[in-house]
C-alpha positions as CSV (number, residue, x, y, z in Angstrom):
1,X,-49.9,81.1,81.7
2,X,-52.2,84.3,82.6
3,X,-51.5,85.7,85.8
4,X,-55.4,86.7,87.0
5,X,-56.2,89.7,89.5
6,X,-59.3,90.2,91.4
7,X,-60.3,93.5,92.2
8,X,-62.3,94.4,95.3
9,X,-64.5,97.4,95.9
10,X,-64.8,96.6,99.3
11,X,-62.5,98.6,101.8
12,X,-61.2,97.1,104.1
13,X,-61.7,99.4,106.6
14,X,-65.3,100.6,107.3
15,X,-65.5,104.8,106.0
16,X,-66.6,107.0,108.4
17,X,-70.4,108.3,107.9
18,X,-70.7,112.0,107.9
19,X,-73.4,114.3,109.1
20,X,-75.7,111.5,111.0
21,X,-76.7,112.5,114.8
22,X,-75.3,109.7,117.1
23,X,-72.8,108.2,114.9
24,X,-69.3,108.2,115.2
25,X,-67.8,110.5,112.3
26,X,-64.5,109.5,112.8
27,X,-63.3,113.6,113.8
28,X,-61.6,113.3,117.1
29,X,-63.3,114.8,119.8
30,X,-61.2,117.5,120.6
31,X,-61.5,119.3,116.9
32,X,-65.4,119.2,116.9
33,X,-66.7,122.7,117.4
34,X,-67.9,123.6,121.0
35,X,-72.1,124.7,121.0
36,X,-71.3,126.4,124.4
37,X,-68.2,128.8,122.8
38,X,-69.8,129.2,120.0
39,X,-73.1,130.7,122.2
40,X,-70.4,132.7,124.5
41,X,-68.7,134.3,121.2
42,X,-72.2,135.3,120.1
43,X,-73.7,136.9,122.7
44,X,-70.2,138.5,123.1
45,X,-70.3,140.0,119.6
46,X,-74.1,141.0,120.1
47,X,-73.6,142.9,123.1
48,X,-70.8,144.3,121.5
49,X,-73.2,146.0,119.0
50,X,-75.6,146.8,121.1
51,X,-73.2,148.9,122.9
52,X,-72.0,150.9,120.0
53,X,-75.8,151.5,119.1
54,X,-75.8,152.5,122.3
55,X,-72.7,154.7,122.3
56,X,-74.0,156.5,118.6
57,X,-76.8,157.4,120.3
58,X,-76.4,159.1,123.0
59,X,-73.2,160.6,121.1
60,X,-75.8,162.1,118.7
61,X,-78.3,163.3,121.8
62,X,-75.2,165.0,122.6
63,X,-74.6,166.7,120.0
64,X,-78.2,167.8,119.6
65,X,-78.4,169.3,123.0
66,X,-75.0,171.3,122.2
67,X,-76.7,172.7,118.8
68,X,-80.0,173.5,121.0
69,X,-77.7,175.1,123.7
70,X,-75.4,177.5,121.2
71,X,-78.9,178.2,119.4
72,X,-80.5,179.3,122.6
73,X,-77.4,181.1,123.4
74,X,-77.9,183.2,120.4
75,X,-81.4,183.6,120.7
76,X,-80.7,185.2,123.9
77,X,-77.9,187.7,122.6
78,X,-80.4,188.9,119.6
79,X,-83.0,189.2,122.8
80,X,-80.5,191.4,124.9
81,X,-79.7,193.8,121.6
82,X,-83.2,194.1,121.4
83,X,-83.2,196.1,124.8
84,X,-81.4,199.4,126.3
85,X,-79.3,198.0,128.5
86,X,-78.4,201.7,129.2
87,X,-81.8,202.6,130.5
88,X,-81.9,199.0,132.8
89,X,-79.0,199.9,134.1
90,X,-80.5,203.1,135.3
91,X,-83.9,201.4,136.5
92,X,-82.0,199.0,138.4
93,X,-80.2,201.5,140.2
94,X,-83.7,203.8,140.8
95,X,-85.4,200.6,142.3
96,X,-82.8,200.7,144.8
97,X,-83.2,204.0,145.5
98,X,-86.3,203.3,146.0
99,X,-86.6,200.1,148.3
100,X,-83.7,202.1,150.3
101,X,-86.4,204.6,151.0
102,X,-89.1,202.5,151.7
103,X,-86.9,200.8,154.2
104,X,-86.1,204.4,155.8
105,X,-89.8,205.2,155.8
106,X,-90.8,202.0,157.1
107,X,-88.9,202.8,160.8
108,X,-88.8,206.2,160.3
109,X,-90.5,207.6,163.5
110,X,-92.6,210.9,162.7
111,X,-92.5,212.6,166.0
112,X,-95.7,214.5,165.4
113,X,-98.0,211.8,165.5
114,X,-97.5,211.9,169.1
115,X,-99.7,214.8,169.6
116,X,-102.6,213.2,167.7
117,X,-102.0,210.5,171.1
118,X,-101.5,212.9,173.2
119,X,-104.8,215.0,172.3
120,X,-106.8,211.9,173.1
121,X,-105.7,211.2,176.0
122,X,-105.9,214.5,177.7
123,X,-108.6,215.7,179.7
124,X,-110.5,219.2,179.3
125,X,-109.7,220.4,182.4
126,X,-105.8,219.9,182.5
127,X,-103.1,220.8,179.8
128,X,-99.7,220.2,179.2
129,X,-97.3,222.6,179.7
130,X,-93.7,221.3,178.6
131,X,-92.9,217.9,177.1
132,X,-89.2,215.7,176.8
133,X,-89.5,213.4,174.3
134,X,-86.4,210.2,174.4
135,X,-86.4,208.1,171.2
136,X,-85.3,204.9,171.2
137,X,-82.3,206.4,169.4
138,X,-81.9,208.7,171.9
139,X,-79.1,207.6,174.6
140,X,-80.3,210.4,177.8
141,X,-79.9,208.4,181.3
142,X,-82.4,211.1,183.4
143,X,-86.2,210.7,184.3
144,X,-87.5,210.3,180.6
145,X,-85.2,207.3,179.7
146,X,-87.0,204.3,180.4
147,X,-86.1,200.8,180.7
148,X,-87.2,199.6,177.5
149,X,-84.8,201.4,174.9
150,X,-87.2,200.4,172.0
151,X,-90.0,203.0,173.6
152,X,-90.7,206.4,173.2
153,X,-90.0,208.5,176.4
154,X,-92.1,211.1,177.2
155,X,-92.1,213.5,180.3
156,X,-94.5,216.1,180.4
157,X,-95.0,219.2,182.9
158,X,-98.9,220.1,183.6
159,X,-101.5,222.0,185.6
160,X,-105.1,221.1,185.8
161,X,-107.8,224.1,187.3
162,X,-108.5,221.8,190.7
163,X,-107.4,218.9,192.3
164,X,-110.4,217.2,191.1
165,X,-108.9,218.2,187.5
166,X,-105.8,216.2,187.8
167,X,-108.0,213.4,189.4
168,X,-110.0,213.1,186.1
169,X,-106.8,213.5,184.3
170,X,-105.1,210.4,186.5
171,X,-108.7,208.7,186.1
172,X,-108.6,208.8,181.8
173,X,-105.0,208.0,182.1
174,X,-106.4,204.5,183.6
175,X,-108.9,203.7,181.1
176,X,-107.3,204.0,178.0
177,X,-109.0,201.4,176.8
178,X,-112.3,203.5,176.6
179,X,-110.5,206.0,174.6
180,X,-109.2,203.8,171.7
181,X,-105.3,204.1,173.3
182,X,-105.2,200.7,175.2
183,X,-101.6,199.5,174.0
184,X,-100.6,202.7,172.6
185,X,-99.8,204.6,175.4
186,X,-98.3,202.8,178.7
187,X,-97.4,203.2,181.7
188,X,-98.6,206.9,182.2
189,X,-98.0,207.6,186.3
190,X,-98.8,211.4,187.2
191,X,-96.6,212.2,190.1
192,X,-95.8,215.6,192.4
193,X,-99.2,217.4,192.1
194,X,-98.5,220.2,193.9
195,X,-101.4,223.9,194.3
196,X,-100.4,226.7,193.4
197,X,-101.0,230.3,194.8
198,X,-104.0,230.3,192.1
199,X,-105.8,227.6,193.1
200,X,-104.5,225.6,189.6
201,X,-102.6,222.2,190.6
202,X,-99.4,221.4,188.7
203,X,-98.2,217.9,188.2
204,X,-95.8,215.8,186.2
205,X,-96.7,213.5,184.0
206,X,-94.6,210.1,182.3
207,X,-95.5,207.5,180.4
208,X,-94.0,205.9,177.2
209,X,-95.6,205.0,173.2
210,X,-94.6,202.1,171.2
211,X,-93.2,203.4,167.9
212,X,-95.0,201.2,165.9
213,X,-98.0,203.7,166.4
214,X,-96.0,206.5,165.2
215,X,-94.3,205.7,162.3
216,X,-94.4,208.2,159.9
217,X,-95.9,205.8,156.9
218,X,-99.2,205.3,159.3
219,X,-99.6,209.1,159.1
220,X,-101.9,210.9,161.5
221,X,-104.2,207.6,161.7
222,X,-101.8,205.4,162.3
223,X,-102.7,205.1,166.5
224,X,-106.5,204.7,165.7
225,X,-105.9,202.5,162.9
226,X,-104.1,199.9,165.6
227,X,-107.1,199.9,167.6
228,X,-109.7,199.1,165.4
């Protein structure tokens, strides 16, 4: 007697359906591959680039601006053997010369410019006989040092041919203003007229100049100048 087998094609356990959205594939949960990691790990490894591109960039700036620097560098070194730095050497120490005496000049005080002040300011009648002259260098404690060290002192001895001569003189002395010497000249006092056995009148006179008005750059126009 045969012995008969069936054969089924039916499993007996249902097989898991692969690649359908919703469906249970059979892969436990915990091997199935995270969306979220996945997005981390690739924004990660972006970034990543980006940074090197970054990084070779500016790497490559840098060495540009080093090539431009030692290029400049010996563009300027041709420049300078171009030149005689003998002969600027020399110039540079004239210039200083130079602005040294321009600096000297500038406060240097040329004591004859006083008698172009003192010329207008003196009437026809009188003269001037003797004059003391204190400087602002000058360190003399008498009559012709004045308060103000930064003035020039000046103490004159005169005689006029009357009385009425020195009055004229006193009278000018006040009204500078009317002879162009308002500022220059200040504080001029004539003191200790005194007639002599000739009938002249001596007197003493002081008053004191601001050295702007003298300095020797101005020249002989220096006090008119100031007034115009």
């Amino acid at each position: 007697m045969e012995t008969k087998f069936q054969t089924s094609f039916i499993p007996k356990k249902p097989l898991p359906t692969v690649g359908v959205q919703g469906v249970n594939t059979g892969v436990p949960m915990h091997l199935r591959p995270s969306k979220t990691g996945s997005w981390l790990f690739n924004s990660a490894v972006f970034l990543f680039i980006v940074s090197l591109g970054i990084a070779a960039v500016l790497y490559s700036w840098k060495i540009v601006l080093l090539n431009n620097q030692n290029s400049y560098k010996q563009q300027l070194a041709d420049l300078q053997k171009q030149f005689n730095t003998t002969l600027i050497q020399q110039l540079e120490v004239a210039n200083m010369k130079i602005d040294d005496a321009k600096k000297i000049l500038s406060t240097h005080i040329a004591l004859s410019n006083i008698f172009d002040v003192i010329a207008k300011t003196t009437a026809a009648n009188t003269r001037l006989l003797s004059m003391d002259v204190t400087t602002p260098l000058s360190t003399g404690t008498g009559s012709s040092a004045s308060q103000n060290s930064s003035d020039i002192n000046l103490t004159f001895s005169g005689s006029g041919t009357n009385l009425s001569a020195v009055a004229f003189q006193e009278q000018v002395l006040s009204e500078l203003d009317k002879y162009g010497q308002n500022g220059i000249v200040k504080n001029p006092i004539i003191s200790s007229p005194t007639v002599e056995t000739d009938g002249s009148v001596s007197f003493s006179l002081v008053e004191t100049i601001d050295p702007s008005n003298v300095i020797y750059m101005k020249g002989n126009s220096g006090a008119t100048t100031n007034n115009k």
